[in-house]
C-alpha positions as CSV (number, residue, x, y, z in Angstrom):
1,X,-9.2,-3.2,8.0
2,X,-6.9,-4.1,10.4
3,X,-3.8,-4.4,7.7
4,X,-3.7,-1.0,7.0
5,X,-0.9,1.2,7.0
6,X,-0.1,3.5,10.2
7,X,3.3,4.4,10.1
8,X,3.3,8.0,8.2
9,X,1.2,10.8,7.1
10,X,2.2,9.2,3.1
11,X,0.5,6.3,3.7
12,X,-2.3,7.5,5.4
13,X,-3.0,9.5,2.1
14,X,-2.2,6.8,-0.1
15,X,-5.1,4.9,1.5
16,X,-6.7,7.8,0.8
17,X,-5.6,7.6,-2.9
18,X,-6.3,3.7,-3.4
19,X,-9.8,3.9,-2.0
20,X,-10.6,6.8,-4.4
21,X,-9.0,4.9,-7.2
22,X,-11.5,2.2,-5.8
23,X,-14.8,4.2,-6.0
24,X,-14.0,5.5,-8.9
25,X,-13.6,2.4,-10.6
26,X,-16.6,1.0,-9.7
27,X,-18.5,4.3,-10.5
28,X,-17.2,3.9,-14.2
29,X,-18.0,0.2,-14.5
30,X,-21.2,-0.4,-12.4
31,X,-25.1,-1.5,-13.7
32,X,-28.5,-1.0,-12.1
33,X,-27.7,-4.8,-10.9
34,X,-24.5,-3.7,-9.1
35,X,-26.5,-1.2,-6.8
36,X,-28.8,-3.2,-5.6
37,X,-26.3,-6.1,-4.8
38,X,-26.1,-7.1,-1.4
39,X,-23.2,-8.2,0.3
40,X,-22.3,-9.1,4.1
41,X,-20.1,-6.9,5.7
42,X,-17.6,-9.0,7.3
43,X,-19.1,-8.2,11.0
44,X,-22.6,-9.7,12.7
45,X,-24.7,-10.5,10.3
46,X,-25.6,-7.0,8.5
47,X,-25.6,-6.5,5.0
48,X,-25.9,-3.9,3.1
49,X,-26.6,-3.2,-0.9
50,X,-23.5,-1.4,-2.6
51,X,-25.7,1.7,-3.2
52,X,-25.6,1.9,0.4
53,X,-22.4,0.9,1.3
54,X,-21.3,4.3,-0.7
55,X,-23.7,6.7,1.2
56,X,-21.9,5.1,4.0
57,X,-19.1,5.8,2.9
58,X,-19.3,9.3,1.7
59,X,-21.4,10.2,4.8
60,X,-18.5,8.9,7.3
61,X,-15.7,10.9,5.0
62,X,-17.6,14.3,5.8
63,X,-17.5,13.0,9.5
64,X,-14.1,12.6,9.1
65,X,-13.3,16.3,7.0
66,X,-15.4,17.8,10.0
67,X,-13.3,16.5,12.7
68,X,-10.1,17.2,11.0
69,X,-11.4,20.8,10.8
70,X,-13.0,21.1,14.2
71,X,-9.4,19.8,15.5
72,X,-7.6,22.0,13.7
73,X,-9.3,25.7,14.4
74,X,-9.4,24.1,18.2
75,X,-5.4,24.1,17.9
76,X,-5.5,27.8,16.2
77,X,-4.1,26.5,13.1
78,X,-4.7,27.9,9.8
79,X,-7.3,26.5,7.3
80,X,-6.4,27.1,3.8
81,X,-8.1,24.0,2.4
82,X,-11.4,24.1,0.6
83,X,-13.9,22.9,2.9
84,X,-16.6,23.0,0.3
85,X,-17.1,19.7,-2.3
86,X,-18.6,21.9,-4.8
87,X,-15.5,24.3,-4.7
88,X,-12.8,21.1,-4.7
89,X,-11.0,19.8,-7.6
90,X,-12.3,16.1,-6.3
91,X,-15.0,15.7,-9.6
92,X,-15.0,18.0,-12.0
């Protein structure tokens, strides 16, 4: 993770964009066999199956909308984003 862009707000969302692209991707193409898969992490020795490497996943991005939202009323600034999953365009 270390390679990733820092410089501007556009590639901070195209990581974003590329990651999505990513889950999706795998959503589309994966097999009973694929969930269950496990595969180091790259740190220590943990590994994890894929079926939980997505909770993790999803899980920390809710951490992440939170904080961008706790850090945002904190500064008094508007919120006119849908906070809500069910009420996003994200998955139709």
């Amino acid at each position: 993770m270390n390679n990733l862009p820092h410089g501007s707000l556009e590639e901070l969302f195209a990581i974003g964009a590329d990651a999505g692209a990513k889950f999706a991707q795998f959503l589309a193409q994966a097999d009973d066999a694929d969930w269950s898969t496990i595969q180091a992490l790259g740190f220590r020795d943990l590994k994890a199956s894929k079926r939980k490497m997505l909770m993790q996943a999803i899980f920390h991005s809710i951490h992440h909308r939170a904080q961008l939202a706790t850090s945002l009323r904190q500064q008094g600034l508007k919120q006119d984003w849908i906070h809500d999953f069910i009420l996003s365009k994200a998955i139709e």
